[in-house]
DSSP file (Angstrom, degrees, kcal/mol; ACC not computed):
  #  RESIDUE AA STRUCTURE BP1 BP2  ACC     N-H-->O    O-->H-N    N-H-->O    O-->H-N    TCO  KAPPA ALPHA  PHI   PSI    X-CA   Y-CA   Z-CA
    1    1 A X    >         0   0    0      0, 0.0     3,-1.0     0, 0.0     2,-0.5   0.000 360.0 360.0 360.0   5.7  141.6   76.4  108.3
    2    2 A X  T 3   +     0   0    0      1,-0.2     3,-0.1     3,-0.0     0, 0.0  -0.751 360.0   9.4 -88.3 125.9  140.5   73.2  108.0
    3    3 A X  T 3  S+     0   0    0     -2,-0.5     2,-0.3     1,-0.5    -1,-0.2   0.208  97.2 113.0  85.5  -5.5  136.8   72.4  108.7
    4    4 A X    <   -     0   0    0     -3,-1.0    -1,-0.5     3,-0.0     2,-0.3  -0.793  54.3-156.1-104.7 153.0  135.9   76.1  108.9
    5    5 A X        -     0   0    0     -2,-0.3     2,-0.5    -3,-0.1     3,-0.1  -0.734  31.0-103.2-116.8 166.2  133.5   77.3  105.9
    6    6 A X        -     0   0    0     -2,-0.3     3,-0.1     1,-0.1     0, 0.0  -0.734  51.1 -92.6 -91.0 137.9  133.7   81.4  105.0
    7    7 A X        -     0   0    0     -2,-0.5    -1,-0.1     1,-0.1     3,-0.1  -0.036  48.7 -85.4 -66.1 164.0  130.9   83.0  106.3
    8    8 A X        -     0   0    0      1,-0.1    -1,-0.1    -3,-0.1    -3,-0.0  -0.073  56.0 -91.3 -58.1 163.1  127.7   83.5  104.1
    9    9 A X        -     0   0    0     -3,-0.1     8,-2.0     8,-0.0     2,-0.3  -0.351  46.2-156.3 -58.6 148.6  127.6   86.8  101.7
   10   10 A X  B     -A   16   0A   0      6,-0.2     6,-0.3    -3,-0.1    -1,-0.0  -0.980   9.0-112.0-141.2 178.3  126.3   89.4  103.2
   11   11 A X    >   -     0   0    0      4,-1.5     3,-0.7    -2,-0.3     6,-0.1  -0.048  44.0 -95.4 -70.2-171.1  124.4   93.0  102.0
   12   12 A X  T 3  S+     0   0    0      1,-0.2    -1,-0.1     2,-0.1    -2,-0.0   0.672 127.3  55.0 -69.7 -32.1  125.7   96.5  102.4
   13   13 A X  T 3  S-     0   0    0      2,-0.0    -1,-0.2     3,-0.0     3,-0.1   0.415 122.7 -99.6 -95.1  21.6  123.5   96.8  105.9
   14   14 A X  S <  S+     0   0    0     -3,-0.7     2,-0.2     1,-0.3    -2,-0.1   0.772  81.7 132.3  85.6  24.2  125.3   93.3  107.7
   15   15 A X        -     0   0    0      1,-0.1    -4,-1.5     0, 0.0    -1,-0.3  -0.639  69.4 -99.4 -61.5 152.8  122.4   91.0  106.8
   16   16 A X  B     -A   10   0A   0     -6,-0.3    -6,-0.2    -2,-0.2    -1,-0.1  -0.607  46.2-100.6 -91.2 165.6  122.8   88.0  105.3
   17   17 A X    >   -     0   0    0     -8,-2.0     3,-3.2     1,-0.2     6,-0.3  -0.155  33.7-107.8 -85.4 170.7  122.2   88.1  101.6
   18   18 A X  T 3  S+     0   0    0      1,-0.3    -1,-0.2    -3,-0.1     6,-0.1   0.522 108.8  88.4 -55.9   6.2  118.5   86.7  100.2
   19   19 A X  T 3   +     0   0    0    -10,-0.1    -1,-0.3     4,-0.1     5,-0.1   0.954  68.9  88.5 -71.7 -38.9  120.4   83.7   98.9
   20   20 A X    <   -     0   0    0     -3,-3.2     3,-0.2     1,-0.2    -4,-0.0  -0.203  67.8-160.4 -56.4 124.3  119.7   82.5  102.3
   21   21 A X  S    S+     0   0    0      1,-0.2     3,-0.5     2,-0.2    -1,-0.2   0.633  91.0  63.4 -73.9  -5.4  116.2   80.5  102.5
   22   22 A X  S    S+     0   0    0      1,-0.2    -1,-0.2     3,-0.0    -2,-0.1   0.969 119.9  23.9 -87.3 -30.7  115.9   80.9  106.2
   23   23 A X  S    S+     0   0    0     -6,-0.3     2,-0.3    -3,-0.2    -1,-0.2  -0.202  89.0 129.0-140.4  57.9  115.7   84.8  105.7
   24   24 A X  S    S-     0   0    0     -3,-0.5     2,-0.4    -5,-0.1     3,-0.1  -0.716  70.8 -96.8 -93.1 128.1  114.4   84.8  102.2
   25   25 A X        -     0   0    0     -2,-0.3    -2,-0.1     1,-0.1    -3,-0.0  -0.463  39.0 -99.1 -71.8 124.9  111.2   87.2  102.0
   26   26 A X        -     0   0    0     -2,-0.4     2,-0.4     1,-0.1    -1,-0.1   0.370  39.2-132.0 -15.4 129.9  107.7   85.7  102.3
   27   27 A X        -     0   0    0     -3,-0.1     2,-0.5     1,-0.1    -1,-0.1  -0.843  28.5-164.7-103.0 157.7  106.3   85.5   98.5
   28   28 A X        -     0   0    0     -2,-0.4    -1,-0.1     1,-0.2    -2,-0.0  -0.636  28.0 -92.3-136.6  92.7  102.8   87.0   98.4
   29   29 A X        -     0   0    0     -2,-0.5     2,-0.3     1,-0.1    -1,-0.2   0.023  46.9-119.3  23.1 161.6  100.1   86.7   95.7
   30   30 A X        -     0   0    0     -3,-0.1     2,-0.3     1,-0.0    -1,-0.1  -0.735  45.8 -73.7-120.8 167.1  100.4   89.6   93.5
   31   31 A X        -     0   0    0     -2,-0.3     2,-1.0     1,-0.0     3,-0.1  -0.561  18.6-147.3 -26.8  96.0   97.3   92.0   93.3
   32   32 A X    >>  -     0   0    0     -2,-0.3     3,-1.2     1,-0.2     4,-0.7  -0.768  18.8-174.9 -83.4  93.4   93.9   91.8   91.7
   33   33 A X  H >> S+     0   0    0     -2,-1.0     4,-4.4     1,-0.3     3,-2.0   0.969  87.4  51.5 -47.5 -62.9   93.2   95.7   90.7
   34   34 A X  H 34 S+     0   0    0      1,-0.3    -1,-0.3     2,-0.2    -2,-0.0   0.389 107.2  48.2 -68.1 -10.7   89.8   94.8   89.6
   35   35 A X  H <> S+     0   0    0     -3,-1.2     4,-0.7     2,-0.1    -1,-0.3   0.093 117.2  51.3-110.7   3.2   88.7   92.8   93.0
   36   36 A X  H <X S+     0   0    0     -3,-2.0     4,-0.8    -4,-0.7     5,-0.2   0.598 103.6  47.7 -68.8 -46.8   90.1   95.9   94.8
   37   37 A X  H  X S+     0   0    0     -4,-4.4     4,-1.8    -5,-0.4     5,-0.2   0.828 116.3  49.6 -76.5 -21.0   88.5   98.3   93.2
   38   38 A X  H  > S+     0   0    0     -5,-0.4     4,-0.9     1,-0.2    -2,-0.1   0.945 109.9  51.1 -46.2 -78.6   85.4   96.1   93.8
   39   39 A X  H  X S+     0   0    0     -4,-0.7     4,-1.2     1,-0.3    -1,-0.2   0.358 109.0  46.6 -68.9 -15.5   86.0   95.7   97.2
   40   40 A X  H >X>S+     0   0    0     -4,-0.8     4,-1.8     2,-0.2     3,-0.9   0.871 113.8  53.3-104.5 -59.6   86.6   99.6   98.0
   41   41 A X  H 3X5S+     0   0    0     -4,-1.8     4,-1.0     1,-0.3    -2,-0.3   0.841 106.9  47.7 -58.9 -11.5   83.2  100.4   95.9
   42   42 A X  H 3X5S+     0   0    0     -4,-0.9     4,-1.3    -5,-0.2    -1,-0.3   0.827 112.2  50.4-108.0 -18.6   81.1   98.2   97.7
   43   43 A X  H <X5S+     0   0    0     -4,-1.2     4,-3.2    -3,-0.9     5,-0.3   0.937 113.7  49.0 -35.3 -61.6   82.6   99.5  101.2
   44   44 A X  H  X5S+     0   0    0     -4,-1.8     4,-1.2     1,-0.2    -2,-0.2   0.787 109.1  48.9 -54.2 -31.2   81.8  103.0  100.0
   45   45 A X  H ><<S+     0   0    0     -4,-1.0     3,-0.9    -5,-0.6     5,-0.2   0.995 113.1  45.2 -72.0 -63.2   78.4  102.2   99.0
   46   46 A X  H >X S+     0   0    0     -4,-1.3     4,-1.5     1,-0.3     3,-1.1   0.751 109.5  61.5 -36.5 -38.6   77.5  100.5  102.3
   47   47 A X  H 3X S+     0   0    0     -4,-3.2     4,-4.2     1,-0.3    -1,-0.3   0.949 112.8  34.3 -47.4 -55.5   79.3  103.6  104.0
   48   48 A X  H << S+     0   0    0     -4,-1.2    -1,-0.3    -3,-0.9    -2,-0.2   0.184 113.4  57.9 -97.3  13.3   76.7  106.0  102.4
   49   49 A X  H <> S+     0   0    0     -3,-1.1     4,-1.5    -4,-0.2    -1,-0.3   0.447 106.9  49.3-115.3 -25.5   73.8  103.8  102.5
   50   50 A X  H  X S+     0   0    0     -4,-1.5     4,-2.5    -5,-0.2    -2,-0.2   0.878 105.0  53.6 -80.2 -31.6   74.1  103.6  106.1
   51   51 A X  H  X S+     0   0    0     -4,-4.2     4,-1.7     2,-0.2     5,-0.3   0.977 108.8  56.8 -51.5 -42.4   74.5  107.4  106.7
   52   52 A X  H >> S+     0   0    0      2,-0.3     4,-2.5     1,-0.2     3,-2.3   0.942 104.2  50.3 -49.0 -94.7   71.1  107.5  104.7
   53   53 A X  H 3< S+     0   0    0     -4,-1.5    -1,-0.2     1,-0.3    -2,-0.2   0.640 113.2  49.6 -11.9 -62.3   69.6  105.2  107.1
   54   54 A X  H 3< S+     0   0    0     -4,-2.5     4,-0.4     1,-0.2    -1,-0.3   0.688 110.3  42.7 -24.1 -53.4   70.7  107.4  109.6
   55   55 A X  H <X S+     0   0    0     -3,-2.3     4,-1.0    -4,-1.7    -2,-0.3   0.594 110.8  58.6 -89.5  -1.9   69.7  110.4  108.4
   56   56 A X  T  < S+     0   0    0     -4,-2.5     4,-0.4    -5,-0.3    -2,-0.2   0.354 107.2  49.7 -93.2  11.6   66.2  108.9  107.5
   57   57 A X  T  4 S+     0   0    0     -5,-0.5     4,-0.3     2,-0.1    -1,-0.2   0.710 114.5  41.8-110.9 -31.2   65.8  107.9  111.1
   58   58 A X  T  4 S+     0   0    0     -4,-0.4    -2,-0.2     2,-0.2    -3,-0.1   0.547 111.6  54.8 -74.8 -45.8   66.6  111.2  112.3
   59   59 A X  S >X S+     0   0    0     -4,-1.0     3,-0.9     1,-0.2     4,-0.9   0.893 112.9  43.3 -87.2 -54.3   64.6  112.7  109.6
   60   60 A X  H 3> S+     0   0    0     -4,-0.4     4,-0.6     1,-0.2    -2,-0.2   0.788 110.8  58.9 -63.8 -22.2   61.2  110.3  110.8
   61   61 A X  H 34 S+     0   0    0     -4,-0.3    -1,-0.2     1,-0.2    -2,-0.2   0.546 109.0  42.1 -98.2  15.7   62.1  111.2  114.6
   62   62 A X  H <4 S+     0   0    0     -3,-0.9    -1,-0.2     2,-0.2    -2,-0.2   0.588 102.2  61.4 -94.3 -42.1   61.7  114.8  113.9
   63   63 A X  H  < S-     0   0    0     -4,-0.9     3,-0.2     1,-0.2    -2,-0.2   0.415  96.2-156.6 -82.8   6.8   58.6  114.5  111.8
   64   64 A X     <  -     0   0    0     -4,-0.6     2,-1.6     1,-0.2     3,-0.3  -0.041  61.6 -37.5  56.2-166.8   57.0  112.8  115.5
   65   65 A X  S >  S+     0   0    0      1,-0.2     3,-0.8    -4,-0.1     4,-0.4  -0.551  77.7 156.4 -89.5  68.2   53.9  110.5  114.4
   66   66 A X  G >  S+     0   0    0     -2,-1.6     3,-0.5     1,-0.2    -1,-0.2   0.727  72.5  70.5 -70.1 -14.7   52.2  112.7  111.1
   67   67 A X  G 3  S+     0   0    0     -3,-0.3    -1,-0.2     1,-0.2    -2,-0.1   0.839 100.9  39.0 -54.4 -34.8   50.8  109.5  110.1
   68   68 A X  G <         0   0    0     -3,-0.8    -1,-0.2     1,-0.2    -2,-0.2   0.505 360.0 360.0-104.5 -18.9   48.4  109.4  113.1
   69   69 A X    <         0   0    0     -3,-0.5    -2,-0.2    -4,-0.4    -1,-0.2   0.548 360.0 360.0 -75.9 360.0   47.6  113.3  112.8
């Protein structure tokens, strides 16, 4: 037994435990609620301002050229 170390701790599923830095999980910024919820209304708005566009293009190529009648 000399020169051997005891292997690392490990979890319940055979992993080694988080002590370990090599397979310690990534740490990641925590949330902004309030620059999320920005970010989803100002998708949703674009969303629905381009269907508008859409249907008002649709809506003029229907009404042909009344401008000129």
């Amino acid at each position: 037994m000399t020169g051997e170390t005891a292997p690392g701790p490990q979890s319940a599923a055979g992993a080694p435990d988080a002590g370990d830095s090599a397979s310690a999980p990534v740490q990641t910024a925590p949330l902004n609620a309030v620059a999320l919820a920005k970010e989803v209304v100002l998708e949703r708005l674009e969303n629905l301002l381009e269907w508008l566009l859409r249907r008002l293009k649709r809506y003029r190529a229907g009404r042909g050229d009344w401008w000129e009648k």
